[in-house]
C-alpha positions as CSV (number, residue, x, y, z in Angstrom):
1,X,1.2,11.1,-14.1
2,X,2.6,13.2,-11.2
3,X,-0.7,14.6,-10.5
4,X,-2.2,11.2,-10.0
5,X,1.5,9.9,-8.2
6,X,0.9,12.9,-5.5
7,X,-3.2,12.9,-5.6
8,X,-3.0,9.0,-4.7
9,X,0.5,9.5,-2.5
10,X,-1.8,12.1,-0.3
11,X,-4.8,10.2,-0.3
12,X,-2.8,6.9,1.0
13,X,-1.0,9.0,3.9
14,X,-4.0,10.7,4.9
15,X,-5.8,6.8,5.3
16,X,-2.9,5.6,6.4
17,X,-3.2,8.3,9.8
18,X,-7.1,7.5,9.8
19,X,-7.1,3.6,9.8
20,X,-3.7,3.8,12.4
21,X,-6.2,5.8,14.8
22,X,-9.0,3.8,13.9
23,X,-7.0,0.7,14.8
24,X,-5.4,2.0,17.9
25,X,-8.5,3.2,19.6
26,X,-11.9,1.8,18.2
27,X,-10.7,-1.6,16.9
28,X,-8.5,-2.4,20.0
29,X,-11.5,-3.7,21.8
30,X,-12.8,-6.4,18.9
31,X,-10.0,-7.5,17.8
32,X,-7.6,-10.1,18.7
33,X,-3.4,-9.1,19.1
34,X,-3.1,-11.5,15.5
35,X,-5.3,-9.4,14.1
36,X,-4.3,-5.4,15.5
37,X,-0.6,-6.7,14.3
38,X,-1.9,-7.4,10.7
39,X,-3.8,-4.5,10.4
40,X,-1.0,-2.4,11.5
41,X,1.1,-3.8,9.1
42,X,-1.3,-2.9,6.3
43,X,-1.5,0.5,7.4
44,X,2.7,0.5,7.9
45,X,2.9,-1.0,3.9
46,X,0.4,1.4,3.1
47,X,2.6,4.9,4.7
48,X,5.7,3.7,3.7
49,X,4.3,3.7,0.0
50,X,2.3,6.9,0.3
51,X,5.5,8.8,1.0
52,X,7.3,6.6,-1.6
53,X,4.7,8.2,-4.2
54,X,4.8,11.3,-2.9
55,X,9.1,11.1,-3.6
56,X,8.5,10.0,-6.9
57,X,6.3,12.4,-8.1
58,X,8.8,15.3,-6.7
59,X,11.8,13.7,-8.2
60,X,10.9,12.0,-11.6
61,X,9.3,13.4,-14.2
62,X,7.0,10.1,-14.6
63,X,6.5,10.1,-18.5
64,X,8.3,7.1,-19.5
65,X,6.0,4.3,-19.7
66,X,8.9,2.0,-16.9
67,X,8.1,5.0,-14.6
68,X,4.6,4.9,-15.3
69,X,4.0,1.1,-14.9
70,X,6.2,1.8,-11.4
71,X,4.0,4.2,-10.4
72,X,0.9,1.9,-11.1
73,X,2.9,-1.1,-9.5
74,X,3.1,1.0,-6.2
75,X,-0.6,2.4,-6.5
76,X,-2.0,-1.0,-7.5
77,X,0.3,-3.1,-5.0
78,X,-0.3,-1.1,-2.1
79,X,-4.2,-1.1,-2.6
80,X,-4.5,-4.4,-2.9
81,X,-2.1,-5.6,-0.2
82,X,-3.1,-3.2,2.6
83,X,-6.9,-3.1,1.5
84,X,-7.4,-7.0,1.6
85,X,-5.4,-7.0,4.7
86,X,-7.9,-4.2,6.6
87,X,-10.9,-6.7,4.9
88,X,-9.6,-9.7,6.3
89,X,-9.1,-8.3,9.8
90,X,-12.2,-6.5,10.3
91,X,-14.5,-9.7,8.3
92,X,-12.5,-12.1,11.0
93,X,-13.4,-10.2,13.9
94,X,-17.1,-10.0,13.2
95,X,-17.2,-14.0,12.9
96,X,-17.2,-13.5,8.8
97,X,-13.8,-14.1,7.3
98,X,-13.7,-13.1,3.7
99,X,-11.9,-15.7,2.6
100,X,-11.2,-15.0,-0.7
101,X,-9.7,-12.0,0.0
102,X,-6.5,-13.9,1.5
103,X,-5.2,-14.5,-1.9
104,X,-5.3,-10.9,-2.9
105,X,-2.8,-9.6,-0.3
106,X,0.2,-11.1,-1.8
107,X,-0.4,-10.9,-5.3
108,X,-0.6,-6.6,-3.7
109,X,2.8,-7.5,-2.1
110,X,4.0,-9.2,-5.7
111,X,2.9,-5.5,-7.2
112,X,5.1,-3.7,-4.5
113,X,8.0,-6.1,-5.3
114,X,7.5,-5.0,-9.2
115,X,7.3,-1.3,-8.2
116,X,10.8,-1.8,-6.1
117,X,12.3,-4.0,-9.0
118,X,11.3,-1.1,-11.5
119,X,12.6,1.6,-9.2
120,X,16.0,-0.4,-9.2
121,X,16.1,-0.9,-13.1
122,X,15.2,3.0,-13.2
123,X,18.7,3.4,-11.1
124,X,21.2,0.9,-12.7
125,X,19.6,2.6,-16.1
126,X,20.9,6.0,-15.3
127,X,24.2,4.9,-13.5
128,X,25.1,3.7,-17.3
């Protein structure tokens, strides 16, 4: 499990540099300001959790199944919430919004609220 926490925590940050450039340079010219702040906020969620995986995996062993279902919580939320966000932002500004994709993001941001709550239980568990 802290193979997979640091594989996916690397793979995140290293998209999370690539989509920021992509975003700041080649999608500055077709896309609206609405859109260049949601897609930076994807790929904001989407560092902040990478580095969040990558602590995890250096700190906690990750072989209980509460610190397994974080870690998928994290990996799971962040995919979905930053992923449907990039999909909404680039279908919008070719004229093709993909809809159903706007029901995904916050059941990703639901995930990363279960991730956090887990991470707090983990805490209060160990101040005991």
């Amino acid at each position: 499990m802290v193979l997979l926490a640091q594989v996916i925590g690397a793979l995140y940050g290293l998209l999370a540099v690539v989509f920021g450039a992509f975003g700041a340079h080649a999608l500055k010219r077709s896309f609206t300001d609405e859109q260049l702040k949601s897609f930076e906020v994807g790929v904001r969620y989407q560092m902040y959790h990478a580095i969040l995986l990558l602590i995890l995996s250096f700190n906690f062993n990750l072989d209980t199944s509460l610190e397994k279902y974080m870690v998928y919580s994290f990996c799971i939320g962040t995919f979905l919430f930053s992923f449907s966000i990039y999909g909404l932002c680039l279908s919008a500004s070719k004229g093709n919004k993909l809809r159903f994709l706007g029901p995904i993001t916050p059941l990703g941001g639901l995930f990363l609220v279960l991730g956090w709550g887990l991470l707090l239980y983990v805490f209060v568990k160990n101040m005991v």
